[in-house]
VOVEX-592935 format. One record per residue: x, y, z of N, C-alpha, C in turn. Coordinates in steps of 0.2 Angstrom, whole numbers, padded with zeros to 4 digits, always signed. Layout:
! VOVEX-592935
XYZXYZXYZ/...
END
This chain:
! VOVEX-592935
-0160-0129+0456-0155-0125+0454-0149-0125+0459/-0143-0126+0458-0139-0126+0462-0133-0120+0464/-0130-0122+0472-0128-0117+0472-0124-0110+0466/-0121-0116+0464-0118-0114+0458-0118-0111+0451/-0125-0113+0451-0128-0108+0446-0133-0103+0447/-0136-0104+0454-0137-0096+0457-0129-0090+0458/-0125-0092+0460-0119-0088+0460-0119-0085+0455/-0118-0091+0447-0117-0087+0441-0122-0082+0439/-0129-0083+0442-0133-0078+0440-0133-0073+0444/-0132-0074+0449-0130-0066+0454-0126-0062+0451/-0118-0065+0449-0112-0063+0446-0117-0059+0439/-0120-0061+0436-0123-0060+0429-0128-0055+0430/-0132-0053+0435-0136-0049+0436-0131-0042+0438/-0127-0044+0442-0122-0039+0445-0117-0034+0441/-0115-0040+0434-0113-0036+0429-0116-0034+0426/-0123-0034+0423-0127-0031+0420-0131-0025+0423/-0133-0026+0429-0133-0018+0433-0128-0011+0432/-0121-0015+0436-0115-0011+0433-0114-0007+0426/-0116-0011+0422-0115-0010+0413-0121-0004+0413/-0127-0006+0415-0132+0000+0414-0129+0007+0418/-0126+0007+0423-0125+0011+0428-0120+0015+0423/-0116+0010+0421-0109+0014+0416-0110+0018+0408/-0117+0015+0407-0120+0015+0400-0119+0024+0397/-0120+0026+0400-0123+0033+0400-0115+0037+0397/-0110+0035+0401-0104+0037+0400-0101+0035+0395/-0101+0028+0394-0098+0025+0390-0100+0027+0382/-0107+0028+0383-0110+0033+0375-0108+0038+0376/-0106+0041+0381-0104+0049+0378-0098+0048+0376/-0093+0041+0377-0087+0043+0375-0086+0040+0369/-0091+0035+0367-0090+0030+0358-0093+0038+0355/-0101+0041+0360-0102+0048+0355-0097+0051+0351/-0092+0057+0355-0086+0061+0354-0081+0056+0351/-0082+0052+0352-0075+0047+0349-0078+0045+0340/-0086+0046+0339-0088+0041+0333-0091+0048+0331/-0094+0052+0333-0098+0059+0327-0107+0056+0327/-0107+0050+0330-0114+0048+0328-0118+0042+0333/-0124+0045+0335-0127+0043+0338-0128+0035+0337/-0130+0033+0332-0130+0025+0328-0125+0022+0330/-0119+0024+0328-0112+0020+0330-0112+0019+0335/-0113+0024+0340-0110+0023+0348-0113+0019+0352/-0120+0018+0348-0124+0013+0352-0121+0008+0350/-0119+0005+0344-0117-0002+0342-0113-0002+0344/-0108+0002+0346-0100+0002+0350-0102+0002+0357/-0106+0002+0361-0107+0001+0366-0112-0006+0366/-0114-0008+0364-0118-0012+0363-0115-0021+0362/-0107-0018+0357-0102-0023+0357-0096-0023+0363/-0097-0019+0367-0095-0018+0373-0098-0023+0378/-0105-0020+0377-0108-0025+0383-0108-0032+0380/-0106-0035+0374-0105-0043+0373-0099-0045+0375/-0095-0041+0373-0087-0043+0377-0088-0042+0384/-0090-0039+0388-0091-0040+0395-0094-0046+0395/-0099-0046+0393-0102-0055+0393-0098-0061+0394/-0092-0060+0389-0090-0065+0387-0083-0064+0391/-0082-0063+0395-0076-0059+0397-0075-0060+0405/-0070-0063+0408-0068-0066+0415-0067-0059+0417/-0070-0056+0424-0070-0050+0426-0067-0051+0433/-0067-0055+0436-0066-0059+0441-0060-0055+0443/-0055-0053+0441-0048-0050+0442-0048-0042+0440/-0052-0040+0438-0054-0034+0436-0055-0028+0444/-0052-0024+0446-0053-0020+0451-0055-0016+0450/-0054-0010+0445-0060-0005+0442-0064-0004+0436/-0071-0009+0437-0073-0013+0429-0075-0006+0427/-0076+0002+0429-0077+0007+0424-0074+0009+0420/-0065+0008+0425-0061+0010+0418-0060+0005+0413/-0062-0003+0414-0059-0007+0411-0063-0006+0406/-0072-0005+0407-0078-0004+0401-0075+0002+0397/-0073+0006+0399-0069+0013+0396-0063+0010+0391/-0059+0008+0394-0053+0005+0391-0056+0000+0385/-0060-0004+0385-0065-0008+0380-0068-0004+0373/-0072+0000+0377-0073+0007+0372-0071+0009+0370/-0065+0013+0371-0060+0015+0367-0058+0011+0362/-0055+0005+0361-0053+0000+0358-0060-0003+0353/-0064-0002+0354-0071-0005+0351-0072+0001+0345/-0072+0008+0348-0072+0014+0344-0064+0015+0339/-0060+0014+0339-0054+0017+0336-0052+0013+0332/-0056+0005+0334-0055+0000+0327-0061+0002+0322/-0066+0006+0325-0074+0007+0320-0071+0013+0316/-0065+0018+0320-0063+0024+0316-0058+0020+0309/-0055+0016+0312-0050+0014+0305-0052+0010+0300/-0060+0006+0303-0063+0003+0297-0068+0009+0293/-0070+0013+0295-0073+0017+0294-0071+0020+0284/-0074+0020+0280-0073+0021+0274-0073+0028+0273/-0069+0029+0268-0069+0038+0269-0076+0041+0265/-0076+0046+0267-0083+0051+0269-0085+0050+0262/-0092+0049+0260-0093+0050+0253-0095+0056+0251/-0095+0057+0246-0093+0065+0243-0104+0066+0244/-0104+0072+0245-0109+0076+0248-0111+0083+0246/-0109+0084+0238-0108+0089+0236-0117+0092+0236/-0121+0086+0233-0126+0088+0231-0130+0090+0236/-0130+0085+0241-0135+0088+0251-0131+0096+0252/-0126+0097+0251-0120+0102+0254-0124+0108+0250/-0124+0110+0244-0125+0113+0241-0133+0118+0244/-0136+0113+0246-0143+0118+0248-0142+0118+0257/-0136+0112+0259-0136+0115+0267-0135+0119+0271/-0129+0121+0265-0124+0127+0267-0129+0133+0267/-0135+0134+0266-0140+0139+0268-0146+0137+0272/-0147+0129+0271-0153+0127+0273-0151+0125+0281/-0150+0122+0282-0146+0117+0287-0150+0110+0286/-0150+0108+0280-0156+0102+0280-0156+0096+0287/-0158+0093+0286-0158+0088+0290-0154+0081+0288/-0152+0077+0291-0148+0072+0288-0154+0064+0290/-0156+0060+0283-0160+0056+0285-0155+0049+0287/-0150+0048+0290-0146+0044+0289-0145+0044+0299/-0149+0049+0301-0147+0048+0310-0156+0044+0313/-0153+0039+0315-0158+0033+0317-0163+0036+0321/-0162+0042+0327-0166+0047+0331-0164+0053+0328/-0167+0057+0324-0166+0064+0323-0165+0069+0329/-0170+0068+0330-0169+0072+0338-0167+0072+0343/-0165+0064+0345-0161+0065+0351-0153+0065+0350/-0153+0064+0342-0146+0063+0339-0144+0074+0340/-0146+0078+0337-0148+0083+0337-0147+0087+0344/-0151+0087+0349-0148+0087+0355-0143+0086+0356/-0140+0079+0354-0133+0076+0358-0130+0083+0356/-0131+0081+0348-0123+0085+0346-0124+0094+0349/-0128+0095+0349-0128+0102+0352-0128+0102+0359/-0127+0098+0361-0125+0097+0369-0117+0097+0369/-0114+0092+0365-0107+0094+0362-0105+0100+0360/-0107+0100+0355-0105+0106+0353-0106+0104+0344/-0108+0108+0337-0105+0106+0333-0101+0105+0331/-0097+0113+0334-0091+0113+0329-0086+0110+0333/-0086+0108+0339-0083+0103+0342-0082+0095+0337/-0088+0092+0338-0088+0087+0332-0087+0086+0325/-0086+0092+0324-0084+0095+0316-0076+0094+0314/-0072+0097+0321-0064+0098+0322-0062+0092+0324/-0066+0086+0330-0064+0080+0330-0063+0077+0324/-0069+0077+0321-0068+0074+0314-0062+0074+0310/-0058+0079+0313-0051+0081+0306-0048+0078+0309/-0048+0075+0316-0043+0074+0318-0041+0065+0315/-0033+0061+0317-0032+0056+0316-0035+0051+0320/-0037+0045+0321-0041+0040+0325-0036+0042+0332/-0031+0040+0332-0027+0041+0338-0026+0047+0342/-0025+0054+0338-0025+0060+0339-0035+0062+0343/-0038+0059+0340-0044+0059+0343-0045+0055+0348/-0044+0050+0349-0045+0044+0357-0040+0048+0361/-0033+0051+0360-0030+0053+0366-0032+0061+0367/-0035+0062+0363-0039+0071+0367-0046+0068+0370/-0049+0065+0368-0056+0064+0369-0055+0061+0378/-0051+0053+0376-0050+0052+0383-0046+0056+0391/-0042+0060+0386-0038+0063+0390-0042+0071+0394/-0043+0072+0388-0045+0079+0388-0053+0084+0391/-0056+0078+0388-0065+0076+0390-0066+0073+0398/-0062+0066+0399-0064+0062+0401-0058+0059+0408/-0055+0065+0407-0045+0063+0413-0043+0057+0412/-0045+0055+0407-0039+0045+0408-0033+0047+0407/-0030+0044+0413-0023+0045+0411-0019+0045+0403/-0013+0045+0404-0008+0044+0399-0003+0037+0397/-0005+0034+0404-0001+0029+0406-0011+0023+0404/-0015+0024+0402-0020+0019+0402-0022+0020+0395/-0020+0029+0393-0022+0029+0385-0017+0026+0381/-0008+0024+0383-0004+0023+0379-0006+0016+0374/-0005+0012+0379-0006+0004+0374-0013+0004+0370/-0017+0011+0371-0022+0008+0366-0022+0009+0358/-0016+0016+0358-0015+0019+0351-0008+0017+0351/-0005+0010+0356+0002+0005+0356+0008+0012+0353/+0008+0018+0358+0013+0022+0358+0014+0022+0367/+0020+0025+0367+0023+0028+0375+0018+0032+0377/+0018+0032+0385+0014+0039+0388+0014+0045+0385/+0021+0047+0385+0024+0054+0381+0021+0055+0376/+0021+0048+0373+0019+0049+0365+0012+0050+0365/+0009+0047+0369+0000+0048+0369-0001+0056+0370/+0004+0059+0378+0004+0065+0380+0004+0069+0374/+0010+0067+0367+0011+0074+0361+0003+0071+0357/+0002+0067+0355-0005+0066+0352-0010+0071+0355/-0011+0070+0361-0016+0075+0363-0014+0081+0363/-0009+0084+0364-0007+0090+0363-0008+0092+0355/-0006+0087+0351-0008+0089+0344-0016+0090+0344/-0020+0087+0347-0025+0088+0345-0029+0093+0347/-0028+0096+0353-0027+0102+0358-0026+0108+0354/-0022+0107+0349-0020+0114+0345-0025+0114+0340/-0026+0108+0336-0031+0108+0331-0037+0111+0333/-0039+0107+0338-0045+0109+0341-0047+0116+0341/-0040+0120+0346-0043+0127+0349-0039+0132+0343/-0035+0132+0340-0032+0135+0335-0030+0141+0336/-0029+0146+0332-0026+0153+0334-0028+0158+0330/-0029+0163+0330-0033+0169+0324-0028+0175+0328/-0025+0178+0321-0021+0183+0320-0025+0189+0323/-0032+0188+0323-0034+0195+0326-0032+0196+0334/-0033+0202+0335-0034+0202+0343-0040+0201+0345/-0038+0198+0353-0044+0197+0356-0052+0202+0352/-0049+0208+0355-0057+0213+0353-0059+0212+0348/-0055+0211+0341-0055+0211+0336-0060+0205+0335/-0058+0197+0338-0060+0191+0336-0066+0192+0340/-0067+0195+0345-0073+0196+0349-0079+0201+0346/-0078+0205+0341-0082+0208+0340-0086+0204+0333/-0080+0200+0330-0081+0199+0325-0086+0192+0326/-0086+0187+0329-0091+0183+0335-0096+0185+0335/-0097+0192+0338-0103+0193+0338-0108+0197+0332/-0105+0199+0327-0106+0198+0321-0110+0192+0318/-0108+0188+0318-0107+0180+0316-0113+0177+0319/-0114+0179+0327-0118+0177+0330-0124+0179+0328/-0123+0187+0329-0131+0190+0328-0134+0190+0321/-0127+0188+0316-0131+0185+0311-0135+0179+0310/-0132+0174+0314-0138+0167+0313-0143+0168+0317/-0142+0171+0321-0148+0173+0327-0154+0174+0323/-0154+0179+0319-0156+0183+0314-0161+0178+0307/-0154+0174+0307-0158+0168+0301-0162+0163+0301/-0159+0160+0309-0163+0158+0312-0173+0155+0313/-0172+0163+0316-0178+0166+0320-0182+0170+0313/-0180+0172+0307-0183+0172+0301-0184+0181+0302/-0179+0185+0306-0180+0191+0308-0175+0196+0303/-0180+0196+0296-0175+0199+0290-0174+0207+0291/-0176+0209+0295-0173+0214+0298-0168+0214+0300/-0167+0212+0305-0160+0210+0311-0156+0208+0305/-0156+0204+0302-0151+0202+0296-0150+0207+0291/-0153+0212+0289-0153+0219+0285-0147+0223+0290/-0146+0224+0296-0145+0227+0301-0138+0223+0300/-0136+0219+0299-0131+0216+0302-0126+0214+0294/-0130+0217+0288-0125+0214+0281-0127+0222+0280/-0119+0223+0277-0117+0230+0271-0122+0228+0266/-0125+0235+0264-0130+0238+0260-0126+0233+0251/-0119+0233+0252-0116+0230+0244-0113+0222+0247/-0119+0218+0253-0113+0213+0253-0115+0208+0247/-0111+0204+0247-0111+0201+0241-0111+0191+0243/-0115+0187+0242-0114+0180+0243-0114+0175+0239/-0106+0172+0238-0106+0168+0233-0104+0161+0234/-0106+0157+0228-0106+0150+0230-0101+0145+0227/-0098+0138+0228-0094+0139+0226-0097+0132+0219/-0090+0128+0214-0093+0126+0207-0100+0120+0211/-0097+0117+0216-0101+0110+0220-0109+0113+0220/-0109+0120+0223-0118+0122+0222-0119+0124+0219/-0116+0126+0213-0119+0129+0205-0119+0124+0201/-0115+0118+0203-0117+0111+0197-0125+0107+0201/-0125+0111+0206-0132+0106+0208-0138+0114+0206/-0137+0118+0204-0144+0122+0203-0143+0128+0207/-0138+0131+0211-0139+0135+0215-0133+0141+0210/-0138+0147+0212-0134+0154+0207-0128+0155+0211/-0124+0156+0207-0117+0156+0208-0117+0163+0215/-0118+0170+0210-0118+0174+0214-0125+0178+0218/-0127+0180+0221-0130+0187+0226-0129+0191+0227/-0131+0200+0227-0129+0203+0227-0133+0207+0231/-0130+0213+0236-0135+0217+0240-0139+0212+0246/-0139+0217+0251-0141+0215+0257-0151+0212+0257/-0154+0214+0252-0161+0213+0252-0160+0205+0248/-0156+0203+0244-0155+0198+0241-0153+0191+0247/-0149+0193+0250-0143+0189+0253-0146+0187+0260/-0152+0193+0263-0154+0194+0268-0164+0185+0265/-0164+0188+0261-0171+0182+0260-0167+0175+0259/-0160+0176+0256-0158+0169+0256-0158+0166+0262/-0154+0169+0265-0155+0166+0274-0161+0165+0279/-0165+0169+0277-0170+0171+0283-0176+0164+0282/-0174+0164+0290-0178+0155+0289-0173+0151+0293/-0165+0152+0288-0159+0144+0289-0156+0145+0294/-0151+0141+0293-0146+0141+0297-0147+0140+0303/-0152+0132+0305-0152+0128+0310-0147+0124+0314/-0144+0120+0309-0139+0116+0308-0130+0121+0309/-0131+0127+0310-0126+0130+0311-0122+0132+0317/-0117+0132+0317-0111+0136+0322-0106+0142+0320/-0104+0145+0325-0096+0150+0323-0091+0146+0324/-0088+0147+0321-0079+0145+0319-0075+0146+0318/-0069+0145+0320-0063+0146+0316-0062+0144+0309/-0063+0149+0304-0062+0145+0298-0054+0150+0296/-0050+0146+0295-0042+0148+0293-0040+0153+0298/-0042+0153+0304-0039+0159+0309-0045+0165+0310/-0050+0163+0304-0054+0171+0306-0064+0168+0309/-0067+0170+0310-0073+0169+0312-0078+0169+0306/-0081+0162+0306-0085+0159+0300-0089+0157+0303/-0093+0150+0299-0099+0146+0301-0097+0139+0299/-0100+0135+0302-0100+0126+0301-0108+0125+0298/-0108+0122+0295-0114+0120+0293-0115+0112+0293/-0118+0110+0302-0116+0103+0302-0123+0099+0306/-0128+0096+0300-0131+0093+0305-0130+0087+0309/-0133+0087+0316-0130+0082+0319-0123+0081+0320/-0117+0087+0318-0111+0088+0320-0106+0085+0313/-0112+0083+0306-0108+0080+0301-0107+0086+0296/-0101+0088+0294-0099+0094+0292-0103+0092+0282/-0107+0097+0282-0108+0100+0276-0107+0103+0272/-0104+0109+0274-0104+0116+0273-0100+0122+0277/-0097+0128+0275-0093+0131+0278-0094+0138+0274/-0097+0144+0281-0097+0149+0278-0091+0154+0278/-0087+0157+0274-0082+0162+0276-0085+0169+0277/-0083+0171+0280-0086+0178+0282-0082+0185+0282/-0082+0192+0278-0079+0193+0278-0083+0202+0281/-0080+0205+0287-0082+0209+0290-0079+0217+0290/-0082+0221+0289-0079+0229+0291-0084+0232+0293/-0081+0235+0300-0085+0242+0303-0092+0238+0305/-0092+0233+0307-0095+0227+0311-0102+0227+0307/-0101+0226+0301-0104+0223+0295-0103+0217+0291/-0105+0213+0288-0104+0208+0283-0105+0210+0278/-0098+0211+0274-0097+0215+0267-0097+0207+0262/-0096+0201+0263-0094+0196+0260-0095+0188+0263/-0099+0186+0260-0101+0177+0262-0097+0174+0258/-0094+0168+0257-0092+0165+0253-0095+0157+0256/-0098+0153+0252-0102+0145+0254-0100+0141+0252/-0093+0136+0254-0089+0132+0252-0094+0125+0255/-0094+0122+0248-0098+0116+0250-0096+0110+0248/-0090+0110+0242-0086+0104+0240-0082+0101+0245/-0082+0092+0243-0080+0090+0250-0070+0090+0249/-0068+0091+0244-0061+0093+0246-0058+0100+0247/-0062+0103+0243-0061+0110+0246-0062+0108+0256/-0067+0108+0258-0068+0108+0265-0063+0103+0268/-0060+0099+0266-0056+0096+0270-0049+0101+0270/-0049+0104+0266-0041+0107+0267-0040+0113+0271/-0049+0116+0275-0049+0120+0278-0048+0119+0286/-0046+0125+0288-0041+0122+0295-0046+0128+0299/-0051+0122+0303-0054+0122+0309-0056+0123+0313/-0057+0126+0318-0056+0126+0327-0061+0129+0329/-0062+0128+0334-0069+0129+0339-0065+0136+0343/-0072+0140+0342-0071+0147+0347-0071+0146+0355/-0067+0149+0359-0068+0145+0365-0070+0152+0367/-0075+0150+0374-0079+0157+0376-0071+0163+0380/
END
């Protein structure tokens, strides 16, 4: 072997080190960028071919260069991405059950991820546009610049900057309540699924009006699911056990639920509260209903 193809393999070991060292990173950002553990690894994985194939030689910071790859790897998988198929039938029993999604390659470590995210985090990216999504995630997650995220969504800095800010608003969103008000009603919300959870039908007696009432909408009643519930002994065994796959939420400005395995939205509780009771559930599980619902994550 000569000298020169020991250099290329040094050069080649060198890159491939590097790329492990950056691997970790670069998943988290095709994750948040893509909603799923599968994808990000094939986005990452077509990352590391392009590096392969790729003069590096002139490259001074190959992490952001692997970053800048990524991005561009993932935001073309966003635009090819086929629109969501309808899920009324899964939705119907998740929206209490939180089932499991057999479509995640690792269940568990998918599961984790997204709860290390956040769901309703991943639920609200999901609204978002391909572009409005790459410049919050890298900007916002990850501090890449303005001036590094522009050419990738081929707008201006500025323009990148109002993208993120658009998406910054969707994300964290606003609720007419006052603080106390949205804070207590959270914790409503909260000690509800704690409740449903942990199979504690007491706790969950404790926490629903003696007349609440939980209703479903046509999507779960055309799959087998009773339209209405009534009273807190009824409404209380329907939950107890679920609500694995769950979060709190902004739903329309007031404090609900996501119902998202792995962070893929299925379901969406409204909640309606008085006198720090839950007087009314409503289980929106059609998927254009849930698209037109305006989303945000509770920030602590």
């Amino acid at each position: 072997m000569d000298r020169h193809t020991d250099t290329h393999v040094d050069i080649d070991n060198w890159l491939a080190q590097r790329f492990e060292a950056e691997r970790p990173r670069l998943r988290a950002v095709a994750y948040r960028m893509l909603g799923s553990l599968a994808e990000a690894d094939d986005a990452v994985q077509e990352v590391w071919l392009h590096l392969s194939r790729s003069d590096t030689s002139e490259v001074a910071n190959l992490g952001g260069w692997l970053t800048t790859v990524t991005a561009r790897v993932c935001l073309n998988m966003l635009h090819a991405r086929k629109s969501r198929r309808e899920e009324s039938l899964e939705a119907s029993e998740a929206v209490t059950a939180g089932t499991s999604d057999e479509r995640a390659g690792d269940p568990e470590q998918e599961m984790l991820l997204a709860d290390s995210v956040g769901l309703a985090l991943l639920v609200v990216l999901d609204t978002l546009t391909p572009a409005e999504r790459l410049a919050f995630v890298l900007h916002d997650i990850f501090a890449v610049p303005f001036e590094e995220i522009a050419p990738l969504v081929e707008r201006s800095p500025a323009a990148a900057r109002q993208l993120a800010s658009r998406a910054r608003r969707r994300v964290r969103g606003k609720s007419p309540l006052q603080d106390e008000d949205l804070a207590a009603s959270r914790e409503v919300v909260e000690a509800f699924l704690t409740a449903a959870r942990t199979g504690n039908f007491d706790a969950l007696l404790a926490v629903l009006d003696p007349e609440v009432t939980l209703h479903y909408d046509a999507a779960a009643i055309a799959a087998g699911v009773p339209g209405e519930l009534h009273g807190a002994a009824a409404v209380a065994k329907r939950f107890a056990g679920t609500a694995q796959a769950t979060q709190p939420v902004l739903v329309n400005g007031a404090v609900g639920v996501v119902v998202a395995p792995y962070g893929r939205l299925l379901g969406v509780l409204e909640v309606s509260i008085r006198h720090g009771k839950i007087t009314a559930i409503s289980a929106i599980s059609d998927p254009a209903h849930l698209r037109r619902l305006r989303l945000s994550v509770l920030t602590d």
